[in-house]
Every structure is written in C-alpha cells, then in structure tokens.
MARMAR-588297 format. One record per residue (C-alpha): residue number from 0; x, y, z. Coordinates in Angstrom, 2 decimals, padded with zeros to 5 digits, always signed. Example, Ala and Ser with C-alpha at 12.3 -4.5 7.8 and 13.67 -1.06 7.14 Angstrom:
BEGIN
     i         x         y         z
     0   +012.30   -004.50   +007.80
     1   +013.67   -001.06   +007.14
END
This chain:
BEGIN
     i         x         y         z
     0   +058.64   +068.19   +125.98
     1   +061.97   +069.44   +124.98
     2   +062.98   +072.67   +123.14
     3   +065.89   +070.28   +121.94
     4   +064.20   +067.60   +120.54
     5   +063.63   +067.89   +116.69
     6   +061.85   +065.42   +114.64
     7   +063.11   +065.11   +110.95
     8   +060.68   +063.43   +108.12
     9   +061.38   +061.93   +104.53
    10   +059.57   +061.11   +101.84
    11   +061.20   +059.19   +099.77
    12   +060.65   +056.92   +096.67
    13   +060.46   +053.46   +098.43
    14   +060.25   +054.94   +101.77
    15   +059.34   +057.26   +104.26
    16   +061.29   +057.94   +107.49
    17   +060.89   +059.69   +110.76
    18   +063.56   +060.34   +113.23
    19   +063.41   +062.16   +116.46
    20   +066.88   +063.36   +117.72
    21   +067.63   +065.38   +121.18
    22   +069.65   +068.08   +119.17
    23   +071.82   +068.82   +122.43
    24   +073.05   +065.36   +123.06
    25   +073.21   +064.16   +119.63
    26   +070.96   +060.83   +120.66
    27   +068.11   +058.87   +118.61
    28   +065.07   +058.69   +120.60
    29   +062.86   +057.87   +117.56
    30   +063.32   +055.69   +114.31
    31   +060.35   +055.10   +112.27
    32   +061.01   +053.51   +108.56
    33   +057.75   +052.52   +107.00
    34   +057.39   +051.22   +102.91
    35   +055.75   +053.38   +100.18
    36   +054.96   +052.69   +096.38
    37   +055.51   +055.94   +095.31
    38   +058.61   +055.57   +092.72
    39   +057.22   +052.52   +090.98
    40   +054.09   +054.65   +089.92
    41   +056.26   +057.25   +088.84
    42   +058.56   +055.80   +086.83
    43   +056.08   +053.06   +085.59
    44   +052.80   +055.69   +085.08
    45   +054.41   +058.99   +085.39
    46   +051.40   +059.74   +088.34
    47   +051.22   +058.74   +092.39
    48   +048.07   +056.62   +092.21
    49   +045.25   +057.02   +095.02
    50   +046.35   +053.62   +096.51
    51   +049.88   +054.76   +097.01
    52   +048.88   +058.24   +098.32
    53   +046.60   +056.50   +100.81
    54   +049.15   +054.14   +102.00
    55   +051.79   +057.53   +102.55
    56   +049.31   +059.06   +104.35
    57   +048.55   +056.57   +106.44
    58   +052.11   +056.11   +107.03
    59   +052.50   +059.81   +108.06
    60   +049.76   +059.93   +110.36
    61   +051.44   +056.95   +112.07
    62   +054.77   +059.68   +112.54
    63   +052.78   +062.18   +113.40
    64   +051.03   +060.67   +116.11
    65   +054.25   +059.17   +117.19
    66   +055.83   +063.28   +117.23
    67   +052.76   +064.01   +119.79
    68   +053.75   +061.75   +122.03
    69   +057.26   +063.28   +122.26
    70   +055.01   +066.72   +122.28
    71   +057.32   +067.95   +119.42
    72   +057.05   +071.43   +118.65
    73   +059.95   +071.48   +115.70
    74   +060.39   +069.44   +112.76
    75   +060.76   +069.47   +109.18
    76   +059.28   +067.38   +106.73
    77   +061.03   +066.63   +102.90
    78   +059.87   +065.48   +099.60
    79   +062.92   +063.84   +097.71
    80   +062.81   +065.68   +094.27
    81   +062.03   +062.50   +091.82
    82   +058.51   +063.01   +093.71
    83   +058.17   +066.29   +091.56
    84   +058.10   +064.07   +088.76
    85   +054.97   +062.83   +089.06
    86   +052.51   +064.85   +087.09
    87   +050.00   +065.12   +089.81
    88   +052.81   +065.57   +092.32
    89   +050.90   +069.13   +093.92
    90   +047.70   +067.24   +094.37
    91   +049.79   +064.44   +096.24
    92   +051.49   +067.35   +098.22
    93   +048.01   +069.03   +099.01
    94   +046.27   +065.38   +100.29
    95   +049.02   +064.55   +102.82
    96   +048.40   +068.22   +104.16
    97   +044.77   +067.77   +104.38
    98   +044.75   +064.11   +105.94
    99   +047.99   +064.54   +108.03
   100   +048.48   +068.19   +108.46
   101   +052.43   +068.27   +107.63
   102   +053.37   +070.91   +104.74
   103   +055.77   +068.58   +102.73
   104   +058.70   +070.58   +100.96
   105   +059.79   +069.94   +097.64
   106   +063.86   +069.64   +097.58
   107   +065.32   +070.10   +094.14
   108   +068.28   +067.35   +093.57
   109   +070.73   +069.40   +094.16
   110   +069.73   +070.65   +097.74
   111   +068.62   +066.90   +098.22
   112   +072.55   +065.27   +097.57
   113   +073.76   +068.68   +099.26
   114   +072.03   +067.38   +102.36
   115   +073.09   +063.78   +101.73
   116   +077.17   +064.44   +101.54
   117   +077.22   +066.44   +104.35
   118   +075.40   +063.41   +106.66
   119   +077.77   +061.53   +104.82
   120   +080.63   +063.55   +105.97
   121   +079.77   +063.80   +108.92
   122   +079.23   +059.95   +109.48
   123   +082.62   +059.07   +107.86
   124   +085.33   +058.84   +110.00
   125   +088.67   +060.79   +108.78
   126   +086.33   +061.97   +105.34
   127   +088.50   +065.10   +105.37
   128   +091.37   +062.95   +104.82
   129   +090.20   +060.81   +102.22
   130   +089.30   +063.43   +099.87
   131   +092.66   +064.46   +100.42
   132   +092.97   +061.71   +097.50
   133   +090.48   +061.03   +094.54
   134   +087.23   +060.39   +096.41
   135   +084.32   +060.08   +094.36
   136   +080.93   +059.93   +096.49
   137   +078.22   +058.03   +094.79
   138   +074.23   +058.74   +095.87
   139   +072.28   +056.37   +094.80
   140   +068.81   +057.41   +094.48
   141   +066.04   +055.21   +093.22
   142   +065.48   +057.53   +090.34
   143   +068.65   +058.93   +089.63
   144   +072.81   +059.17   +091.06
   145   +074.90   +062.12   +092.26
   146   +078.73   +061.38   +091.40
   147   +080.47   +063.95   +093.47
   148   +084.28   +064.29   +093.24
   149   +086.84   +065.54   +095.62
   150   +090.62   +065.88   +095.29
   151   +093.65   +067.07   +097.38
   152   +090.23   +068.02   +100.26
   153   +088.90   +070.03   +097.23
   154   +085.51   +070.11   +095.58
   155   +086.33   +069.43   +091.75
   156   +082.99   +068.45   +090.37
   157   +079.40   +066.94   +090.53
   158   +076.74   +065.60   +088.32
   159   +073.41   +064.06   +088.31
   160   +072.60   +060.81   +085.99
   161   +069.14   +059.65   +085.76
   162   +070.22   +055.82   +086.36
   163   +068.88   +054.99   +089.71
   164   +067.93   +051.63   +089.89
   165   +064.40   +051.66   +090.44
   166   +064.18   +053.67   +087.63
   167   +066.29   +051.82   +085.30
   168   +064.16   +048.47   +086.27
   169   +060.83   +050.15   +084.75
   170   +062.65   +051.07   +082.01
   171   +063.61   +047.88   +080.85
   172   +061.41   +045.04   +082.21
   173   +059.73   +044.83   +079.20
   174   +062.82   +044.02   +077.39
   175   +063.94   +042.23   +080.23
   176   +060.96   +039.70   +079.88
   177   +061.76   +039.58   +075.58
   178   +066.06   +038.82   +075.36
   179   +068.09   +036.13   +076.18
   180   +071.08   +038.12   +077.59
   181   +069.11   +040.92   +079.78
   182   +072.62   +041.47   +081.81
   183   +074.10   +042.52   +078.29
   184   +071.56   +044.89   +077.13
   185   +071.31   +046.25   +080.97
   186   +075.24   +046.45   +081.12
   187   +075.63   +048.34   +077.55
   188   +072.69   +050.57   +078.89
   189   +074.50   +051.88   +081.63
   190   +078.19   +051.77   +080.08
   191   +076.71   +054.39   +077.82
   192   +075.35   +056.97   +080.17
   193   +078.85   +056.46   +082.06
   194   +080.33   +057.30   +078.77
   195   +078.85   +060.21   +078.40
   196   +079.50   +061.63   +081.95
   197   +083.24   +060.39   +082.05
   198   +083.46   +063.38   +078.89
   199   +082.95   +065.94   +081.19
   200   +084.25   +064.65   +084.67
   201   +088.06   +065.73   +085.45
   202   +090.31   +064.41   +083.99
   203   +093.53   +064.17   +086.32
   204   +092.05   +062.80   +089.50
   205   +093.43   +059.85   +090.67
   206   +090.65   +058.01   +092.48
   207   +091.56   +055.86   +095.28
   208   +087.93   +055.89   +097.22
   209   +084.89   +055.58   +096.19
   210   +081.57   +056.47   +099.22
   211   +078.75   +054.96   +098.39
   212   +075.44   +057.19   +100.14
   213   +071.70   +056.38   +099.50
   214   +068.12   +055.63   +101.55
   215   +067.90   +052.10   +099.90
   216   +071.33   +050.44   +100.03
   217   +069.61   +047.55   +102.15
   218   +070.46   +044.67   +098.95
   219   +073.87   +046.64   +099.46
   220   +074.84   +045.83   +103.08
   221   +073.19   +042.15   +102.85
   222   +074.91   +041.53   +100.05
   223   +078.54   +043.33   +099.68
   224   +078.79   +044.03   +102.97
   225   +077.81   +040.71   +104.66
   226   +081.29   +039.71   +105.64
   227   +083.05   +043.15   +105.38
   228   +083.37   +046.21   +107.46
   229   +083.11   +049.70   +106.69
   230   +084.82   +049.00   +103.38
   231   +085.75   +046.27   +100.59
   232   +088.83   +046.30   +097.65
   233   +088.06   +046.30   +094.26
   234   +088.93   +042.91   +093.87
   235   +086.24   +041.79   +096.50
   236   +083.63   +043.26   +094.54
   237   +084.53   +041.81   +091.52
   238   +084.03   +038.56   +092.79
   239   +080.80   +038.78   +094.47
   240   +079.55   +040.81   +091.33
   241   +080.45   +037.65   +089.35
   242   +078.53   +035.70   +092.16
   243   +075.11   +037.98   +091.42
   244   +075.60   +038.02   +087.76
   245   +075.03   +034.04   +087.79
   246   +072.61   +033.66   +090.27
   247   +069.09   +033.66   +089.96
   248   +067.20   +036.99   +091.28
   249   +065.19   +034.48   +093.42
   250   +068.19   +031.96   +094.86
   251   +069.60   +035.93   +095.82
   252   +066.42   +036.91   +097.45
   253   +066.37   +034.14   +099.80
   254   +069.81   +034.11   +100.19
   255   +069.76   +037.83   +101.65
   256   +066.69   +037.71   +102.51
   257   +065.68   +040.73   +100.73
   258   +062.14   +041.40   +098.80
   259   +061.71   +041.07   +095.32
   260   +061.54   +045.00   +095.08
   261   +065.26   +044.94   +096.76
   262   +066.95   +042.22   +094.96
   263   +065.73   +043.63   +091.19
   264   +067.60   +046.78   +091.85
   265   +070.54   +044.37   +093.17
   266   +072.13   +044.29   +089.54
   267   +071.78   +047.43   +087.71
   268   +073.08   +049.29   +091.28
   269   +076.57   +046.56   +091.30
   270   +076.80   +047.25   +087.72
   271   +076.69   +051.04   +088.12
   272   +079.27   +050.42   +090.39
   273   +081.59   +048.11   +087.94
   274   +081.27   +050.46   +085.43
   275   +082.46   +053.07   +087.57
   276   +085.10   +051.23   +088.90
   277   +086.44   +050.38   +085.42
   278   +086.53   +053.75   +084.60
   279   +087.86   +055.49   +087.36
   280   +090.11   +052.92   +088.37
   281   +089.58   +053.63   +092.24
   282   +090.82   +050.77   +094.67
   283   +088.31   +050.53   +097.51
   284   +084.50   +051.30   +098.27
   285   +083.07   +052.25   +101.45
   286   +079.45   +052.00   +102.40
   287   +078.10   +055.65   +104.31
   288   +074.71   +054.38   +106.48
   289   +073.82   +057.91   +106.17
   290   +070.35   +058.95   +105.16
   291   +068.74   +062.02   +103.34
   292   +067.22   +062.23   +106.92
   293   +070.37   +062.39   +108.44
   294   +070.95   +065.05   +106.02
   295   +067.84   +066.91   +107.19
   296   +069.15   +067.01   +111.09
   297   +072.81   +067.67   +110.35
   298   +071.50   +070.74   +108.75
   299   +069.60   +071.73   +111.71
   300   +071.63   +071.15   +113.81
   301   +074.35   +073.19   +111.88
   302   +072.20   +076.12   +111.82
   303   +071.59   +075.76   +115.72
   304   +074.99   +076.19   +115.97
   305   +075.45   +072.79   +118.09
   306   +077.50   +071.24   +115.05
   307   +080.07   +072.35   +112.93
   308   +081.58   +069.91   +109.76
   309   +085.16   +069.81   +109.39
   310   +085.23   +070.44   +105.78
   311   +083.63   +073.77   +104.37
   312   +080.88   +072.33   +102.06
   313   +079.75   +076.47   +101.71
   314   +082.67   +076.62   +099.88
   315   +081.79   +073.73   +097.95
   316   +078.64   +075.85   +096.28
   317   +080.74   +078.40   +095.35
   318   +083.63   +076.55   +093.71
   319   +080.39   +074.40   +091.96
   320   +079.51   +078.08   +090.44
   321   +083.07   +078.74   +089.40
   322   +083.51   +076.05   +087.48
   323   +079.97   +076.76   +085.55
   324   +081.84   +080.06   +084.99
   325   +084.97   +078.60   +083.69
   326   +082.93   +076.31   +081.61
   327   +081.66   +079.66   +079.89
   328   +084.82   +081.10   +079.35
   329   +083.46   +084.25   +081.61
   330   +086.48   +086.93   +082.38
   331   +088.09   +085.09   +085.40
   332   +089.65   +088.39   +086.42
   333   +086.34   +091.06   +085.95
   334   +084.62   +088.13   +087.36
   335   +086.51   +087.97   +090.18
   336   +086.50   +092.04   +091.07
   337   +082.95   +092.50   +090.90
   338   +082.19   +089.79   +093.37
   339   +084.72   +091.54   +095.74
   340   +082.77   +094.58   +095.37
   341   +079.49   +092.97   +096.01
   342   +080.37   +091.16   +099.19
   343   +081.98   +094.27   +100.12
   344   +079.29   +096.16   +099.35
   345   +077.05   +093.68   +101.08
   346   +078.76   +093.96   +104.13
   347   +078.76   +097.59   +104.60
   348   +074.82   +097.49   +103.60
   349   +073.83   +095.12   +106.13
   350   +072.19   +097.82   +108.26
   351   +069.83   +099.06   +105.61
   352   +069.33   +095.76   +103.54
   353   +068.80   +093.24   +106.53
   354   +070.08   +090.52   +104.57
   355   +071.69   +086.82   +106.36
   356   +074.57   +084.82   +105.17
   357   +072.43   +083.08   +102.80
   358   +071.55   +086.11   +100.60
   359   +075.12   +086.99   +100.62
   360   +075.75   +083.41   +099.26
   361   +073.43   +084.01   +096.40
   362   +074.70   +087.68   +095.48
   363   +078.34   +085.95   +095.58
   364   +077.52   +083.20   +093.20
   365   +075.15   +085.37   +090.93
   366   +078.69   +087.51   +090.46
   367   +080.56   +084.78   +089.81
   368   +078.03   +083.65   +086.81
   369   +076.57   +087.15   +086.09
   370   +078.33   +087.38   +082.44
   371   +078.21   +083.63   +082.01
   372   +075.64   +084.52   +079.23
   373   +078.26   +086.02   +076.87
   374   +079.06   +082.57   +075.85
   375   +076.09   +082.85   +073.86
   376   +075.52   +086.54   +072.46
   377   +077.26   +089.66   +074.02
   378   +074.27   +091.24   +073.13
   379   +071.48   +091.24   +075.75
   380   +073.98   +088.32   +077.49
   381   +072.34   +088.93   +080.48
   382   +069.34   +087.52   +079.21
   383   +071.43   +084.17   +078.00
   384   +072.81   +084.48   +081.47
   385   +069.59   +083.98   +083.03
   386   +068.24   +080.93   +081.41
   387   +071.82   +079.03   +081.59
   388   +071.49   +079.44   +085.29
   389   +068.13   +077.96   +085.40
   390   +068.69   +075.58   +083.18
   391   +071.93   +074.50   +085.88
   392   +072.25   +072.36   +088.32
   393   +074.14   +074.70   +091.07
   394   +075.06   +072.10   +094.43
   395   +073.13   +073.34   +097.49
   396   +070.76   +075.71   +096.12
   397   +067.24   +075.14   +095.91
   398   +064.54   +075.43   +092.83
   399   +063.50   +079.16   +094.40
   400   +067.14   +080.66   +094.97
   401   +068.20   +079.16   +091.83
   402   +065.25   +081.53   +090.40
   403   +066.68   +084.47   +092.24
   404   +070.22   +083.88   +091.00
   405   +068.69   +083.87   +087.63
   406   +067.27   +086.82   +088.39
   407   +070.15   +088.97   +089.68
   408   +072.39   +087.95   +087.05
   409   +069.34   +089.14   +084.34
   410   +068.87   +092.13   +085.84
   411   +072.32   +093.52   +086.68
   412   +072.95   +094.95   +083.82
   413   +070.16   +096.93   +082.10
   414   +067.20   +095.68   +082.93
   415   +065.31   +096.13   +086.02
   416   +062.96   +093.83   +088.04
   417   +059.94   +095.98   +088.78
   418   +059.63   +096.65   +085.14
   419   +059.57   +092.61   +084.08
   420   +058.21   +090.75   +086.79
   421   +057.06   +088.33   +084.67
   422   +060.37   +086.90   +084.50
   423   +060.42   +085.85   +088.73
   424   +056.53   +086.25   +089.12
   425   +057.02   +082.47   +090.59
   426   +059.07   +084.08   +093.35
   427   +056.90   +084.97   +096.47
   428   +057.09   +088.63   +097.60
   429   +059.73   +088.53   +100.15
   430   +061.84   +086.56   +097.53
   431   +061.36   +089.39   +095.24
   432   +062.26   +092.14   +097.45
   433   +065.13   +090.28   +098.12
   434   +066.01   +089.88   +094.35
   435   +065.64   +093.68   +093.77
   436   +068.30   +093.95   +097.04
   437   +070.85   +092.24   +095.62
   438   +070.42   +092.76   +092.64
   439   +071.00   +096.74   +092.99
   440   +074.22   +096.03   +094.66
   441   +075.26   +093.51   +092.13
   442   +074.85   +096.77   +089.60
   443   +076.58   +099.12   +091.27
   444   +079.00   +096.70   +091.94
   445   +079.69   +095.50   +088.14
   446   +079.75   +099.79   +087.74
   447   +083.09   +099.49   +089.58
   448   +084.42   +097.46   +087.04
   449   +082.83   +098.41   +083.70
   450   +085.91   +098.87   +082.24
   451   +086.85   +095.37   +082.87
   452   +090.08   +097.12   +084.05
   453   +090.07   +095.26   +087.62
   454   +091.27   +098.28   +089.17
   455   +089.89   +096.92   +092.51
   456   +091.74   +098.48   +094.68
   457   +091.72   +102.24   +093.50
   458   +087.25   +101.32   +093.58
   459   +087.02   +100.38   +096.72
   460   +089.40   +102.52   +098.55
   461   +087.11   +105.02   +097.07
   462   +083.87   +102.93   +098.89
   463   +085.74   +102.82   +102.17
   464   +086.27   +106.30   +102.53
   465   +082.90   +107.42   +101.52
   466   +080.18   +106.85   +105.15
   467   +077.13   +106.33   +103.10
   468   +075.28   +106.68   +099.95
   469   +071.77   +106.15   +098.86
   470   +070.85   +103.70   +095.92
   471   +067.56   +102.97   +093.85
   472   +066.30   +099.45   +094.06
   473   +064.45   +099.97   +090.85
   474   +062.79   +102.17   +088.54
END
C-alpha cells in the first residue's frame, strides 16, 4: 500500500472505468474499461433496467476487488450527470452501494465538462497557446455536447446541447427505419439545434482550432484518425465525411472494426462536427484522449498540490458568472464594488468564519449575480435572482453550490435564511450554515454600496481601520 496511490472510478453512459494512478509519479498502474447499457435504457425507456444495473454492478465489484489488491485506501467514484436522468436513477445509486459498497456521486454537467477541459488541458500540448486563437473545445457526451470557447487565452463562453449521439440515435431510429433519405432528416435535425446555439455564441471569434474531448470517441480515432496524428485540416474531414456518408453502417463496422453500438453514433457525431465546422469556419481539429476519469485525478491531484495547470480555469467560473451578469444587464460598476467588499470582507473574517477557497469562490460569484434578478422585477429581485441562478448552468459548480449561490443572492437583501428554510431545505446542515456565513457578509457587504455610488475606496478604508466588529448571521 501507498498513501500515493489513488484510484479514480466512472460511470458513464456506455462505460465504466477504473484507473489507479501513483499520484507522486504521475504513472498508470491500473486501467480497467468494462461496457454498460445504461444510456440506451435511458434515452430509449427513460429508466436503468434491472439487467443493466446488474451488469454495472457486476462490473464494479470487478474494480473494486481489483482496488484491494492495490490495498487502496483513497478513491473517488462519479456518476456522469445524463445518469440523473433516469427516473429511478436513486434506486440505481442505492443498489451499487448495497452490492458493491462504493457511494457513487452525482456530477451535474457542468462540474462533469469542468473536469473534462481541464484533463483536456492538461493532456494538450501548448493548449495555452492555442486558445490564444479561436479554440472551441467540443465534449461529446453520449447524451449531450459542451461547446466551450476560448479566445486571445480567454474564457468567452460555454453551452450545453442535448445532441449527443447516443441520444440522438434513440431519438430517431424509428424514423430512421420509415424515410428514404435518413442522412437528410438527421442532418436538418442537428443544423437546427446548431442554429439556435450559434444565436447566442460570440460573435467575433475567429476560430482556428477546434478540441474534440469525450469517453466514447473510439469510431473517432478508428475512423478520422486512422492515418493522422494528433490533428487533421478541415479539408481531410470533409473527405472522409463524404466517405461515411456513402457507406453502409455495416461495410464501416467491419472496416474499423467497431460494434454496431459504435458505428451508429459514427454519423450524427461527424455531422455535429460538419455543422460546426461550417459555421465556425475553424481550420483544423484535434482529437484530446482525455477522459472524464482523467478529469477526476487531475482534480486530485490539483488539490494535493502535486499539479498545477498552466491556464487558470478558477478564473474561468468566474468570468462564466460575469457574463450571466452582463447578459442581465446587472450594474457592472455596483456589481463590481460589492464583490470587492465581500472578498475583502471574507478575508479579514477567516478567523471567525473558517471558510476555504471554495466558499470564497461561491460568495464571489453570488456578488457578481446577486442583482441579476432585476432583469425581471426590481421588486423582490432577489427572489428573481434566485431562481435565474438555479435555473443556470454556472461552469464548475455543482447541483448543491449552485443551491447555495441561489441562496446567498436570495437572501442578501431582505430576507433571511433561518426564517425560510424551505427555500435550501435540500441543502444538508453544514451547507446551510455555510449559506447563512456568506450570506451575512454578502449583506453587509452590498450595505457598503447601497447607494450604488461605488465609493469603494472611502468604504473600505473605513473596514481597514476598524480591528473587529460583530455581525448577526440571522434573525
């Protein structure tokens, strides 16, 4: 055994994946990938059935068994989030505890393609120098895609389509077995959710890369990548996506020797791609091998300290809530003062509020998007604030600290939590506690600026000089 030695686990759609790492040398010593059912009864049923939960489990206790033998004493083990989907997902959840013993954690999307770009990164030689130009990464999850853009090494934007290709199969093989021209009905299918994301997406990047990241890019590799290296032009794909469009599903399966499960999701993923391609007008593509698992053990090993990322993708979760802000037409500048006071404040506080870096994250970004809710009504706007957050995708955060963001920003105004707790009663206690924390500092900190006069310099002079004060954390 090995206090350095960390197994990661995965649960994924098609898949399920353990890897064992020694966390000081940065070496594999375990690589476990093992098939699973489990999107294909979602997206065709909307439930896991018992057959598929049997086969995961069985799966798992094969990893598990295999993390004795290395005597493993940390690990962590994820759900991808179109397993939340299912509608009996908790009773899935609570089997593989009972027959395997492993507490599998939900990720929301956004921590799940949080984890995946920064594997990514970190597996991508120079990536801080693409995204010095238009990069656009592209996850491709069986249920849905992440389009992440960069520009000038910048976070610009991100956003989640529900086009994944496993997904999009189920959806249409019944009309797939009823027209003459599936690949037109499929192709006008996806043009149209690209449509509709390429109305919000910026509009003066110029893309030159596209990174294409996902756990089943196998019919990828085999079949893009058979005679390329890490990357192919524009041109080269347009050719061999000619190529697939003529040929047969089953001429392509034994030509790449992929399974019939692979090879249907062959199409809809190249023409995902095309459609990008046409409207982005990016040159090359380049394939990341990285996994969501990957994802898991950069993250641990980040927090260990033993790895640091080149690019700041912390900052990335802030600039995501900024430009939710700027999408509400918040006041940039009162905006901008109170979260200055509150990470101030936070600072100073530390001793009596006990609070990490994470925390601070949240009270930082429930600042930013605290009057975000004004868009709506100015009247009771933190209320509007709340359930815009919630109903947000915010990059990095998971389901529980999106809740206590909601919270904060509900509650930093006139309300208070211990009087409605119905409104984070989902939250466990220490979440809660940690709500009513920040959120009394958000208050006092929005006091500063009531005026919206941004006189944040006179305020906090004021703060600095003072060597303590006592505040009320409700009631």
């Amino acid at each position: 055994m090995s206090t350095n030695w960390f197994a990661a686990i995965t649960v994924g759609s098609q898949n399920a994946i353990l890897k064992i790492i020694d966390m000081r040398k940065q070496t594999v010593l375990e690589y476990i990938k093992a098939e699973v059912s489990i999107g294909t009864d979602i997206f065709n049923r909307g439930k896991i059935g018992l057959e598929t939960v049997e086969e995961t489990s069985v799966a798992l206790k094969g990893f598990v068994s295999c993390m004795e033998e290395y005597d493993i004493t940390e690990s962590r083990a994820v759900a991808v989030s179109a397993i939340k989907e299912a509608s009996n997902a908790e009773y899935v959840r609570e089997q593989i505890r009972l027959q395997t013993g492993l507490e599998l954690e939900w990720l929301s999307n956004s921590e799940e393609r949080f984890l995946h770009s920064q594997a990514a990164a970190n597996g991508t030689p120079n990536f801080n120098e693409l995204i010095k130009e238009g990069t656009m990464l592209i996850d491709i999850g069986t249920g849905s895609i992440q389009l992440t853009v960069y520009d000038e090494g910048n976070f610009m934007f991100s956003r989640n389509i529900k086009l994944g290709p496993l997904r999009v199969r189920e959806l249409l093989a019944e009309l797939k077995e009823r027209t003459s021209n599936f690949a037109d009905l499929l192709e006008d299918f996806i043009f149209s959710k690209i449509r509709d994301y390429a109305q919000f997406a910026p509009k003066d990047v110029s893309y030159k890369h596209f990174i294409l990241i996902g756990t089943d890019l196998l019919f990828f590799k085999r079949a893009f990548w058979e005679k390329a290296e890490d990357k192919i032009t524009e041109a080269y794909f347009e050719a061999l996506y000619a190529h697939i469009l003529e040929t047969p599903e089953k001429v392509l399966a034994k030509k790449y020797e992929l399974s019939f499960d692979s090879i249907s999701q062959l199409l809809p993923s190249a023409m995902l791609l095309k459609e990008l391609l046409k409207v982005t007008k990016a040159e090359e593509i380049l394939l990341s091998d990285a996994e969501l698992v990957d994802g898991i053990l950069v993250a641990e090993m980040i927090r260990r300290k033993s790895l640091t990322l080149t690019h700041d993708f912390t900052q990335d979760i802030v600039t995501s809530a900024r430009n939710i802000a700027l999408r509400y037409m918040t006041d940039q500048k009162h905006a901008e003062a109170v979260e200055k006071f509150a990470i101030h404040l936070f600072d100073q506080l530390k001793p009596i509020h006990g609070l990490s870096k994470r925390e601070r994250l949240l009270l930082q970004i429930a600042a930013i998007l605290q009057d975000i809710g004004s868009y709506i009504d100015m009247n009771n706007h933190y209320a509007h604030s709340e359930y815009i957050i919630l109903a947000t995708e915010i990059l990095g955060l998971s389901t529980e600290e999106l809740e206590m963001v909601g919270a904060i920003a509900r509650y930093h105004s006139t309300e208070t939590p211990s009087l409605n707790l119905h409104h984070f009663e989902k939250l466990p206690t220490e979440s809660r506690l940690t709500t009513a924390k920040l959120t009394a500092i958000l208050r006092l900190a929005d006091s500063l600026d009531d005026s919206h006069q941004t006189k944040s310099d006179e305020n906090l002079d004021f703060f600095k000089k003072r060597a303590g004060f006592n505040f009320c954390l409700g009631g």
